[in-house]
C-alpha positions as a Markdown table, in Angstrom:
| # | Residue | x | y | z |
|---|---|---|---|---|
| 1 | Unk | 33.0 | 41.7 | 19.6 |
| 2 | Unk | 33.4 | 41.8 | 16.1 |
| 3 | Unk | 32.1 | 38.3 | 15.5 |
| 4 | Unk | 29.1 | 39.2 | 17.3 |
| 5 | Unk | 28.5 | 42.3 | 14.7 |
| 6 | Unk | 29.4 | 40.1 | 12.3 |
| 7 | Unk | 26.3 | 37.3 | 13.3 |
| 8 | Unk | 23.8 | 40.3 | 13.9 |
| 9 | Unk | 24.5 | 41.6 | 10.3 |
| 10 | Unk | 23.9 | 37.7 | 9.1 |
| 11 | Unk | 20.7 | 37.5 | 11.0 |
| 12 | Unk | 19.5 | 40.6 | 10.3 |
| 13 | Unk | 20.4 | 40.3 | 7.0 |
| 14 | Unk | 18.9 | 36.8 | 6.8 |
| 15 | Unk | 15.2 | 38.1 | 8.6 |
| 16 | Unk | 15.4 | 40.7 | 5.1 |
| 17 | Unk | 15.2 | 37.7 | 2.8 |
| 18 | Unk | 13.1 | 36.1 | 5.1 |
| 19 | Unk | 10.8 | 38.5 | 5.0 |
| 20 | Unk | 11.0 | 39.9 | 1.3 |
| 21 | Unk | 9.8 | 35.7 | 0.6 |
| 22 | Unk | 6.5 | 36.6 | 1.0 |
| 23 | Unk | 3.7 | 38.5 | -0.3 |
| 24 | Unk | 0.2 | 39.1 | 0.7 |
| 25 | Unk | -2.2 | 39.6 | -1.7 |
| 26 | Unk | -5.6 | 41.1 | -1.0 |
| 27 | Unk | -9.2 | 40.0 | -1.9 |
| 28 | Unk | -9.9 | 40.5 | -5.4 |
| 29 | Unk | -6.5 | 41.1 | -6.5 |
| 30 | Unk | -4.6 | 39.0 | -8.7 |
| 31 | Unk | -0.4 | 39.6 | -8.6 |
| 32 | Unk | 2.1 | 39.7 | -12.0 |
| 33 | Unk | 5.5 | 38.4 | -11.0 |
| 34 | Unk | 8.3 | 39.2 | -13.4 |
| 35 | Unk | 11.9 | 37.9 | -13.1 |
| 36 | Unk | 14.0 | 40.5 | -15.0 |
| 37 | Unk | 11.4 | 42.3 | -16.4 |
| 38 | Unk | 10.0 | 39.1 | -18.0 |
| 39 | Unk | 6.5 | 37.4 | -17.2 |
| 40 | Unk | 6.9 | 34.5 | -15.0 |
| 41 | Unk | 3.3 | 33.8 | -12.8 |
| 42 | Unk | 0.8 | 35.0 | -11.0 |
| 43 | Unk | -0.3 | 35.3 | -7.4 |
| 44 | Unk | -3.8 | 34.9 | -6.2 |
| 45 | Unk | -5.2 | 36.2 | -3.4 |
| 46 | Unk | -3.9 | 35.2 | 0.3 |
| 47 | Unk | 0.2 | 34.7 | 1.2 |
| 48 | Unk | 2.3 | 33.8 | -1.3 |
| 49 | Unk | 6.3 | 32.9 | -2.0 |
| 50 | Unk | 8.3 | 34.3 | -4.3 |
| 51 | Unk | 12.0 | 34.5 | -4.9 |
| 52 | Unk | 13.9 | 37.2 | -3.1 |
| 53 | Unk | 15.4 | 39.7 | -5.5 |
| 54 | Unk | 14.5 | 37.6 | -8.0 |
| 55 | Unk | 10.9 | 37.5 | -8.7 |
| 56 | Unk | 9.4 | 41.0 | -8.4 |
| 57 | Unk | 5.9 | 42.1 | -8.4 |
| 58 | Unk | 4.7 | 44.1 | -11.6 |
| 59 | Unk | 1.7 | 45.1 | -10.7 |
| 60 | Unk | -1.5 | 44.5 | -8.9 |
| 61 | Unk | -4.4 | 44.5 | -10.9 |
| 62 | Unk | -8.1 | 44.1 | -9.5 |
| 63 | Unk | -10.3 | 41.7 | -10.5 |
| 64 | Unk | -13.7 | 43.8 | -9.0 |
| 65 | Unk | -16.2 | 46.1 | -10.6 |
| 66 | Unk | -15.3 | 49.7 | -12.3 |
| 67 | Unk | -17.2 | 52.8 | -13.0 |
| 68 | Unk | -16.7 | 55.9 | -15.0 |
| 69 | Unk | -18.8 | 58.3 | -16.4 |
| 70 | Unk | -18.8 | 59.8 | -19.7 |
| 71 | Unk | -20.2 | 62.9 | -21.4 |
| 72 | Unk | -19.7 | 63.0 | -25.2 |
| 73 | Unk | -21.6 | 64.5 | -28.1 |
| 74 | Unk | -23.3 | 62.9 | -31.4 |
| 75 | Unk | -24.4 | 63.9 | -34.5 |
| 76 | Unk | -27.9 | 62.7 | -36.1 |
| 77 | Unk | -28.5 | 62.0 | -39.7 |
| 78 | Unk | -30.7 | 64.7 | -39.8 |
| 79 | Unk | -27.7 | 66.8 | -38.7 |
| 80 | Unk | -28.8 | 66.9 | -34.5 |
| 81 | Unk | -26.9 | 67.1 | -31.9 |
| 82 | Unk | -27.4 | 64.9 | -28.9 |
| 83 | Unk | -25.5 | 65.0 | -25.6 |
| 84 | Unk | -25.2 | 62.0 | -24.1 |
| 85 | Unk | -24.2 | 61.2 | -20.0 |
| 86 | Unk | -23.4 | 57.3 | -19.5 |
| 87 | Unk | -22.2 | 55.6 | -16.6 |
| 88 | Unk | -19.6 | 52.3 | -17.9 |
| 89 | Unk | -19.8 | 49.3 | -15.8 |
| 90 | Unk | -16.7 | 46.8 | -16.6 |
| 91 | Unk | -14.4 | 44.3 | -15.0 |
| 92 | Unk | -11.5 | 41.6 | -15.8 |
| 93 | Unk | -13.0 | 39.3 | -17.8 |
| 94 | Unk | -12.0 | 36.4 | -15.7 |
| 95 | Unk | -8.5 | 34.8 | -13.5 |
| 96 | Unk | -7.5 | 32.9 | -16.1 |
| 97 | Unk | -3.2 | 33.4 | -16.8 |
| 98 | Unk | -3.6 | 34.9 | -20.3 |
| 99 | Unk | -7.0 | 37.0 | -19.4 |
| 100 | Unk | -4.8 | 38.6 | -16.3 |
| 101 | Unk | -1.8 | 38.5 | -18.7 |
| 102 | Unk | -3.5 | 40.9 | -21.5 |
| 103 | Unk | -4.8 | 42.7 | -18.9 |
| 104 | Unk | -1.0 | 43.6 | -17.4 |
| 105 | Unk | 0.6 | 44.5 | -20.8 |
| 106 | Unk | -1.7 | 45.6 | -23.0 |
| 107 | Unk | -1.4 | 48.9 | -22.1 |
| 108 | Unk | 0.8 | 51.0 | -20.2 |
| 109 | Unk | -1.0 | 52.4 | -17.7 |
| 110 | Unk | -4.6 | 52.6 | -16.2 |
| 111 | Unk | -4.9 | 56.1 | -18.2 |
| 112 | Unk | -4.3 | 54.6 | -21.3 |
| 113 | Unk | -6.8 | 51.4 | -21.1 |
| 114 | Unk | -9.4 | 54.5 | -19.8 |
| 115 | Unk | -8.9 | 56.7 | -22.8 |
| 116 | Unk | -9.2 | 53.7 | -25.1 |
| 117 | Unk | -12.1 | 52.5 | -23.4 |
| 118 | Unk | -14.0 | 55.6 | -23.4 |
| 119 | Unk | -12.9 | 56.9 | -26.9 |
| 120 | Unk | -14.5 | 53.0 | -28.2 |
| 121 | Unk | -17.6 | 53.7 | -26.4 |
| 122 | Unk | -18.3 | 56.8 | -27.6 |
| 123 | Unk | -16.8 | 56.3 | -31.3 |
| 124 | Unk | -19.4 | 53.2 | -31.6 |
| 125 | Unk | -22.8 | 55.0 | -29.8 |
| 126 | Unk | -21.6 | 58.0 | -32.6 |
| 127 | Unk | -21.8 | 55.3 | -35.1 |
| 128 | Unk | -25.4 | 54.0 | -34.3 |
| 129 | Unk | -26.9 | 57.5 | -33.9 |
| 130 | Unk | -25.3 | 59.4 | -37.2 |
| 131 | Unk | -27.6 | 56.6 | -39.1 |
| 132 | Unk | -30.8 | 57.7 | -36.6 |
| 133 | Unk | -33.1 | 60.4 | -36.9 |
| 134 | Unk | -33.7 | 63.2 | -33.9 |
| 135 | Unk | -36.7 | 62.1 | -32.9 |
| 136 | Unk | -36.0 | 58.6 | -33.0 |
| 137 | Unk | -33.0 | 58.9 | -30.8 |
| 138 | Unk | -35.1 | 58.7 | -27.6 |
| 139 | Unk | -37.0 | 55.6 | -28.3 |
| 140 | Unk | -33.9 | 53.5 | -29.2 |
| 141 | Unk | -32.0 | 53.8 | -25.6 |
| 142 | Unk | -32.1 | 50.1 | -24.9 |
| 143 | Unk | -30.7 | 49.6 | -29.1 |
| 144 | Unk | -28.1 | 51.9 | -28.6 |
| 145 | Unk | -26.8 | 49.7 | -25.6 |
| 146 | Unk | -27.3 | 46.7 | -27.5 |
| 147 | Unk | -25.4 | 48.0 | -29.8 |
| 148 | Unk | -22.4 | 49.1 | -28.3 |
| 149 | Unk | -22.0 | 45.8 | -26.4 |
| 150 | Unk | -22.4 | 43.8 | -29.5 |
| 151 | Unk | -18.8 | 45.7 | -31.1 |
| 152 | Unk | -17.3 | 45.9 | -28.0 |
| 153 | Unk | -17.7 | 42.6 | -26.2 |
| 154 | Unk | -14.8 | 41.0 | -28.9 |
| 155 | Unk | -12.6 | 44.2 | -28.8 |
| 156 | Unk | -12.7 | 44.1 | -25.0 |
| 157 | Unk | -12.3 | 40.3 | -24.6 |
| 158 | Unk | -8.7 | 40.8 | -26.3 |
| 159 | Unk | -7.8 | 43.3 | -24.2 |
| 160 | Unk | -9.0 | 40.9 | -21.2 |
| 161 | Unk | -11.9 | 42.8 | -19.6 |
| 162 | Unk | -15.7 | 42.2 | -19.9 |
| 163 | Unk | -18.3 | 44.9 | -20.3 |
| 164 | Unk | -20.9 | 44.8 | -17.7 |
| 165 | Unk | -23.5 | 47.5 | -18.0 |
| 166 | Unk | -23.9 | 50.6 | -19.8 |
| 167 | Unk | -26.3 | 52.8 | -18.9 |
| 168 | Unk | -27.6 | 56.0 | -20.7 |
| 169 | Unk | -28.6 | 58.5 | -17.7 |
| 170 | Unk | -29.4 | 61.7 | -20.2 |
| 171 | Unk | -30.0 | 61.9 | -23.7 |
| 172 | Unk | -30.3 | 65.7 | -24.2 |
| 173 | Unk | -30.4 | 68.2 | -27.5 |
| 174 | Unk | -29.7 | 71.2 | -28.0 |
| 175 | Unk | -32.1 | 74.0 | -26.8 |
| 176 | Unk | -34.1 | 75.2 | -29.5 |
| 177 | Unk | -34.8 | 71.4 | -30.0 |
| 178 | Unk | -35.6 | 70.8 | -26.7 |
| 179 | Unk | -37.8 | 73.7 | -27.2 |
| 180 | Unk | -39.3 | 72.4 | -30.5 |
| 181 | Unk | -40.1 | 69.0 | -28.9 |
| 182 | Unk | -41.8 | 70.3 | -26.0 |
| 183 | Unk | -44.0 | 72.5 | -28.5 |
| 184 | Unk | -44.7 | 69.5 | -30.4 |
| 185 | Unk | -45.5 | 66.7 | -27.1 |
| 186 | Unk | -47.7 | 70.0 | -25.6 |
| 187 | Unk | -49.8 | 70.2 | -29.2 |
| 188 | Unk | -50.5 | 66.3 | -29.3 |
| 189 | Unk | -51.7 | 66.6 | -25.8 |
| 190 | Unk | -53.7 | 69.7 | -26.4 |
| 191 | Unk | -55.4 | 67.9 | -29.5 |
| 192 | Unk | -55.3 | 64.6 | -27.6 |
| 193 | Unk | -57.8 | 66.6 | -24.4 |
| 194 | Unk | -59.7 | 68.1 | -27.1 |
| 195 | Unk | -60.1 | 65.4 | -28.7 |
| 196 | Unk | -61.2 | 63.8 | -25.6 |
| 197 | Unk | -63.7 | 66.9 | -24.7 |
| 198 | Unk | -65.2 | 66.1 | -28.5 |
| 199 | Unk | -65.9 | 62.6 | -27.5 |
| 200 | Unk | -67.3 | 63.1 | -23.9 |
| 201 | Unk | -69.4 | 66.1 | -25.8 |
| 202 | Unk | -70.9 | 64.0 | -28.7 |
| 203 | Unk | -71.5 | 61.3 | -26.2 |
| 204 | Unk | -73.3 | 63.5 | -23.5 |
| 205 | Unk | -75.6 | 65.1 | -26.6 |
| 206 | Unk | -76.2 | 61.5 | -27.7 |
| 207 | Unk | -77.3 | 60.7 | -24.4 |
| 208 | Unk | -79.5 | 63.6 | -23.8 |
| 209 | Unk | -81.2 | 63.7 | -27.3 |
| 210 | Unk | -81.6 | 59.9 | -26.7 |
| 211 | Unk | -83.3 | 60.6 | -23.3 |
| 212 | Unk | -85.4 | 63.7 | -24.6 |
| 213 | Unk | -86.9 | 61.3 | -27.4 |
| 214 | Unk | -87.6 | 58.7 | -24.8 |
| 215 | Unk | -89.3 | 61.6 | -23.3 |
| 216 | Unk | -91.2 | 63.1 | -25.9 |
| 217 | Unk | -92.2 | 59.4 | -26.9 |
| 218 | Unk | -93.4 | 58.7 | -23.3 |
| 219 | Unk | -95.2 | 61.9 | -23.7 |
| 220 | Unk | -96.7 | 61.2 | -26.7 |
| 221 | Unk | -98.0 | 58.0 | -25.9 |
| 222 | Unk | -99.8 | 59.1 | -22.6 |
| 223 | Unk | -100.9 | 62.2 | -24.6 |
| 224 | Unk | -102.5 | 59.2 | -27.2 |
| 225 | Unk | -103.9 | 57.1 | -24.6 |
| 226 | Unk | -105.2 | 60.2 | -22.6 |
| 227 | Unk | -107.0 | 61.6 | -25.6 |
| 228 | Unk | -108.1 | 58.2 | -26.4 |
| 229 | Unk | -109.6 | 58.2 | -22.6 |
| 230 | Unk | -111.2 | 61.6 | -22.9 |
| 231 | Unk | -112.5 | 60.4 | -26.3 |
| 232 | Unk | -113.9 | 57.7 | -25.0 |
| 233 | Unk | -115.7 | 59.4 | -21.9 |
| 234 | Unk | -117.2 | 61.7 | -24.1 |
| 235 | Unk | -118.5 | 58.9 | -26.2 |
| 236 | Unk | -120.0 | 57.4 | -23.0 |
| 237 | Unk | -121.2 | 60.6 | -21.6 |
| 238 | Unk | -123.3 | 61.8 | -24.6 |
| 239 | Unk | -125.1 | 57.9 | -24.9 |
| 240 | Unk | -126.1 | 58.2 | -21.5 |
| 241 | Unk | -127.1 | 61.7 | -21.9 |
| 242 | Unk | -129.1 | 60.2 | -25.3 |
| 243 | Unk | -130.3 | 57.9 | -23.0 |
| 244 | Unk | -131.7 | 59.7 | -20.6 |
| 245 | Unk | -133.2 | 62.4 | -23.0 |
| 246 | Unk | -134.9 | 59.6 | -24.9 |
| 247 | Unk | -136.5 | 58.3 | -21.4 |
| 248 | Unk | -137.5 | 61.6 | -20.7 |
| 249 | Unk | -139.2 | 62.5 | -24.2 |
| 250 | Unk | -141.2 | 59.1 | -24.0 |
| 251 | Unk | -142.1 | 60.1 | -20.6 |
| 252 | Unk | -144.0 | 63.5 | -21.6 |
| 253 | Unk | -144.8 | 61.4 | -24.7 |
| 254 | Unk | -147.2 | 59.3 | -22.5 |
| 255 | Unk | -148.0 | 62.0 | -20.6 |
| 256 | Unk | -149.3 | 64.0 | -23.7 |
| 257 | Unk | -146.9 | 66.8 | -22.8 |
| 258 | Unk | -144.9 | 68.7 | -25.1 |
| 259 | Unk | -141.0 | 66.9 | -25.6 |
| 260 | Unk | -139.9 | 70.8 | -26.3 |
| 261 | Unk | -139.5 | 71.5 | -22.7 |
| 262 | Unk | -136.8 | 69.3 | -22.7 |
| 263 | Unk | -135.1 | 71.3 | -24.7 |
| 264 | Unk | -135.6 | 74.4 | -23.1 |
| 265 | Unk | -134.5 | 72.7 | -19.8 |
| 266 | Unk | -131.2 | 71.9 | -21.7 |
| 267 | Unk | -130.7 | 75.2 | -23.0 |
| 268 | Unk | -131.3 | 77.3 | -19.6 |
| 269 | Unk | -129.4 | 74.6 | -18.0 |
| 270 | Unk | -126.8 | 75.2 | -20.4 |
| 271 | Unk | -126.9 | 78.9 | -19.6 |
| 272 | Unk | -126.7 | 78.2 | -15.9 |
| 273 | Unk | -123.9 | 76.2 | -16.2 |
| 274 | Unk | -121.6 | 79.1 | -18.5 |
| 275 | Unk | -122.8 | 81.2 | -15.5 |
| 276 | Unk | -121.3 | 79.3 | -12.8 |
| 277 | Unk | -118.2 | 78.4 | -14.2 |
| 278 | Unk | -116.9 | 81.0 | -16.5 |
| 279 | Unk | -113.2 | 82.3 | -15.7 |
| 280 | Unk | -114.0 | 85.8 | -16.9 |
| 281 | Unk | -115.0 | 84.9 | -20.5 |
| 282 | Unk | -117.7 | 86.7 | -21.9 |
| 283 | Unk | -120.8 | 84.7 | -24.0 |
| 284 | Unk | -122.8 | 86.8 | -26.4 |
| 285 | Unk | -126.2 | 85.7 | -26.3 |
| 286 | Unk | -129.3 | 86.6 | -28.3 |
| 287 | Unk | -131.9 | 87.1 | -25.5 |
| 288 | Unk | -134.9 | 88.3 | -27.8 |
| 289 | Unk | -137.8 | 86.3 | -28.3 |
| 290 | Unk | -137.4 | 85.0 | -32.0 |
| 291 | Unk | -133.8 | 84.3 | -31.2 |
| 292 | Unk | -135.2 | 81.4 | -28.5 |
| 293 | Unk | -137.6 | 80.2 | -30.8 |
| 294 | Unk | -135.0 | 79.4 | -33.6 |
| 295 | Unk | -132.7 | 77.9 | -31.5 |
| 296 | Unk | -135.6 | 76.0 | -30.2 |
| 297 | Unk | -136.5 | 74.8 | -33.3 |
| 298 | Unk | -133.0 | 74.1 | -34.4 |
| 299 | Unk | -132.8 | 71.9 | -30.9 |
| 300 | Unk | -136.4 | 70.1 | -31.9 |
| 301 | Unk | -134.8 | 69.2 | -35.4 |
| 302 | Unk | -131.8 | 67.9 | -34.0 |
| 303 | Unk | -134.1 | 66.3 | -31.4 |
| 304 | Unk | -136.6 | 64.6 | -34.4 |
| 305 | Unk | -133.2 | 63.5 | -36.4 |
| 306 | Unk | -131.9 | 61.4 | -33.4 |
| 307 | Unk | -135.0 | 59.8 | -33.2 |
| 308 | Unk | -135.2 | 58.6 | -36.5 |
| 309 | Unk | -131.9 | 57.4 | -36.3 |
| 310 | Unk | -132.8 | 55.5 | -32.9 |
| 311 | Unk | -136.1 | 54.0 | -34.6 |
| 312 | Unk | -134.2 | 52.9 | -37.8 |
């Protein structure tokens, strides 16, 4: 009986050591073995050996991706302050044995590689921005990332991780800046739209004084070449009507009658014609019988004159 404890306890306590041989290691996790407290090797991912009570496992450190975000504040030359929200993006640097080894011993805990991490972050974007201006803050997002990885990259690398990203999700400033800023972007765009107005205004006026001189030149041209036309009528209608008064006088010439009742045809034609087509005007005329007689005469000289002129 008691040699059949005994074997139980032997097997049992075999099945321990059995057991306690091996390790599983997950995806993207690498294992730091120690024997007595002293670095001996590493474990990759997958089931692994290692010494019973021996060889113990110091800790598991992941190889993937890690986060944190950070809110800190910075001081511009110009004596600013800027309130910054970024989101860190870094990881082991690689699986190497002295990457995973600096990584494991560095520091003494996660909290302490996070504070250090962070306070270098901040303590180089504070750096960058105390030699930048307030406005120009904004405009230099992508420089300020630049610049942190550029010092950080070496600093990191010794400490075995990599940085991966850093990204700037709000630059702010304090209120009466804000304030200020928004005063000054709503000015340009106010000047900006009036400028704009100015420009659409001078151009419209352009157009239409451009299009009421095209006007008044059209105008004037068919004003020129209608008074030119009317001109021209007028020319033609007093040589026919020189025509057909000189017909007429040789007519009565021939006929030994006297060319003066022409005339007087003219006149109370004349008269006829005021008659007919007057639009309310009213024509003073001398009806008396020496008034007809000058203006009789006055129509034979006129007459006599023409006919010199036609004879010469």
């Amino acid at each position: 009986m008691t040699a059949q404890i005994t074997f139980f306890i032997f097997v049992f306590i075999f099945l321990v050591i059995l057991f306690s041989s091996f390790v599983t290691v997950k995806q993207g996790t690498i294992a730091v073995i120690t024997v007595f407290g002293k670095y001996r090797r590493i474990l990759t991912p997958g089931l692994n050996f290692k010494l019973p009570f021996i060889e113990a496992i110091y800790n598991k450190i992941s190889i993937q991706n890690r986060s944190v975000e950070l809110e800190f504040q910075a001081v511009t030359f110009d004596q600013a302050n800027v309130y910054f929200k970024a989101m860190l993006l870094y990881s082991v640097l690689d699986q190497n044995e002295e990457t995973i080894k600096n990584v494991a011993f560095k520091f003494v805990d996660d909290r302490n590689l996070m504070q250090a991490l962070i306070r270098t972050v901040e303590g180089s974007i504070r750096a960058f921005v105390a030699t930048k201006r307030q406005s120009e803050v904004l405009i230099l997002r992508r420089d300020i990332v630049e610049h942190v990885k550029e010092q950080l990259d070496q600093i990191l690398e010794t400490w075995g991780y990599h940085l991966q990203d850093l990204q700037l999700n709000d630059i702010t400033f304090d209120d009466v800046i804000m304030k200020s800023m928004s005063q000054v972007v709503a000015s340009n765009n106010l000047k900006a739209a009036a400028e704009n107005e100015g420009q659409a205004l001078l151009i419209t006026k352009t157009k239409a004084a451009e299009a009421e001189g095209n006007a008044i030149k059209i105008s004037a041209e068919a004003e020129r070449q209608a008074s030119q036309l009317r001109g021209q009528g007028v020319a033609l209608f007093r040589q026919e009507v020189a025509k057909g008064m000189s017909a007429a006088a040789q007519e009565m010439e021939r006929a030994h009658m006297d060319t003066s009742v022409i005339l007087f045809t003219m006149w109370t034609e004349s008269i006829k014609h005021f008659a007919e087509n007057s639009q309310g005007n009213v024509i003073f005329l001398d009806g008396s019988t020496d008034a007809m007689q000058q203006t009789m005469k006055e129509m034979m000289s006129l007459n006599l004159l023409h006919n010199d002129k036609v004879k010469k």
